[in-house]
N, C-alpha and C positions, 0 to 999 in steps of 0.2 A: 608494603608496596602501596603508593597515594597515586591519585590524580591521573587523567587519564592516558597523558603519555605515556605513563609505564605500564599502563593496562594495555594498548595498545601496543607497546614493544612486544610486550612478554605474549601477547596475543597474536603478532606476526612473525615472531618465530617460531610459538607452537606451530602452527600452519604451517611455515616452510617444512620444519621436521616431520610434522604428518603425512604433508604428500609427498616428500622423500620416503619413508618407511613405506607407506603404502604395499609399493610393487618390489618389496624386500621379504625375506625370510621371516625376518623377527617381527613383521608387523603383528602379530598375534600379541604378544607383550605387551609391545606400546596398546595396543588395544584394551588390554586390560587394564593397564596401569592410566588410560585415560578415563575405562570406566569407575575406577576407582577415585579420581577426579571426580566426574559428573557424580558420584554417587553419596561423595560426602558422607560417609558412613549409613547410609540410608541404601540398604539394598531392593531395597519395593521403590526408590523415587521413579515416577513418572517422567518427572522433567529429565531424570540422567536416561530414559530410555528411549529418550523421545532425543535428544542429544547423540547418543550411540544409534539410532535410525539414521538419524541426519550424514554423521561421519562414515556408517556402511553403505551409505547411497555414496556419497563422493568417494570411496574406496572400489566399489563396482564401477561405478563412470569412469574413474581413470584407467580398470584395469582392463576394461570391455572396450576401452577406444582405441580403435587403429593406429599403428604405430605412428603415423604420420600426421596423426594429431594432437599424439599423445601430450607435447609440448604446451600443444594449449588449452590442452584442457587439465594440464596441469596448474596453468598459471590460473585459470579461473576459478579451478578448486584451492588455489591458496586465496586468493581473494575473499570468497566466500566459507574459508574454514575460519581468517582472519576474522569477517565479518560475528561468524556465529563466538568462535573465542574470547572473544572482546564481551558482546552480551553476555555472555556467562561469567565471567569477571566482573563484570557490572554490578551483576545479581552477587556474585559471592566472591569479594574481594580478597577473601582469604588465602581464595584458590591459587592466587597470580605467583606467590612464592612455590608453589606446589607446583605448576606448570613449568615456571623457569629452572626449578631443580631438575624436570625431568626433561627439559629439552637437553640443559646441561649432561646432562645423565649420558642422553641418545648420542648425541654431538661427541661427548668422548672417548663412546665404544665405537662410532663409525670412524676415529681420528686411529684407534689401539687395534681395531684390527686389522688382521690382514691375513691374507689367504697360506694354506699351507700345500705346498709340491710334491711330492715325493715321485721321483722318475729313477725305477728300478729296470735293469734289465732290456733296457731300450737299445741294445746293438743297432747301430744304423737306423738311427732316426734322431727327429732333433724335437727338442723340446723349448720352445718358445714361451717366455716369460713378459710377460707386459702390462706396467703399469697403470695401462688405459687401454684405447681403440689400438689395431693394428690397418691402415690403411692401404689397401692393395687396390687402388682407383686408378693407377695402371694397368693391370692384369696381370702383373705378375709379381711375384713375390721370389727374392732370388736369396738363398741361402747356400752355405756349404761347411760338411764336417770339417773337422779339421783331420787333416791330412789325407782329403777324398778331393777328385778333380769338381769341378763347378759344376753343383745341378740344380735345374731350376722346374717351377710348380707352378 
């Protein structure tokens, strides 16, 4: 991996997948698998914990802000995870394949998984499945079993 355009690719989509993980389950992983990054085999380096300060501060600010701003302080924590990834790629060009394996990595467990149901024993009730938002910005949300007259919630 040369030159800085690719230092920069590979630098703006670690970012995008870090502040995606973030406010996930598995960010603990990525966490590690990025200290293992910053750490370059060096478990005492300075710079890799001064590096993991950095990304636990932008993991607290996203996770500590208000829903209703979460949006952008998402986007200026990619900005600035961009900014720092790039420098660290600068300093250790070696890294940039190590990072893009692992964005790769992240990108095709979030593509393979997928949630699992199990709705046992639910007489008279209904189990809603949805592959994103369910929006009821009407007020109501109208459903019916099948072969029950129309009720609504």
């Amino acid at each position: 991996m040369s030159g800085a355009l690719d230092v920069m690719q590979v630098a703006g989509s670690g970012a995008t997948v870090l502040v995606a993980e973030m406010v996930k389950s598995g960010w603990e992983s990525l966490r590690e698998a990025m200290a293992r990054l910053f750490r370059r085999g060096d478990e005492e380096s300075a710079e890799a914990e001064a590096e993991l300060r950095l990304l636990d501060a932008a993991r607290r600010r996203l996770v500590d802000s208000p829903a209703s701003e979460r949006a952008n302080v998402a986007q200026q924590l990619r900005q600035e995870l961009l900014i720092q990834l790039a420098a660290f790629l600068q300093k250790h060009e070696d890294a940039a394949e190590q990072l893009q394996e692992l964005v790769k990595r992240t990108d095709s467990q979030e593509k393979t998984s997928s949630a699992t149901l199990v709705a046992e024993n639910n007489t008279n009730s209904q189990v809603i499945i949805s592959g994103g938002s369910i929006n009821t910005a009407g007020g109501s949300f109208t459903y019916q079993a099948p072969g029950s007259p129309d009720r609504r919630s």
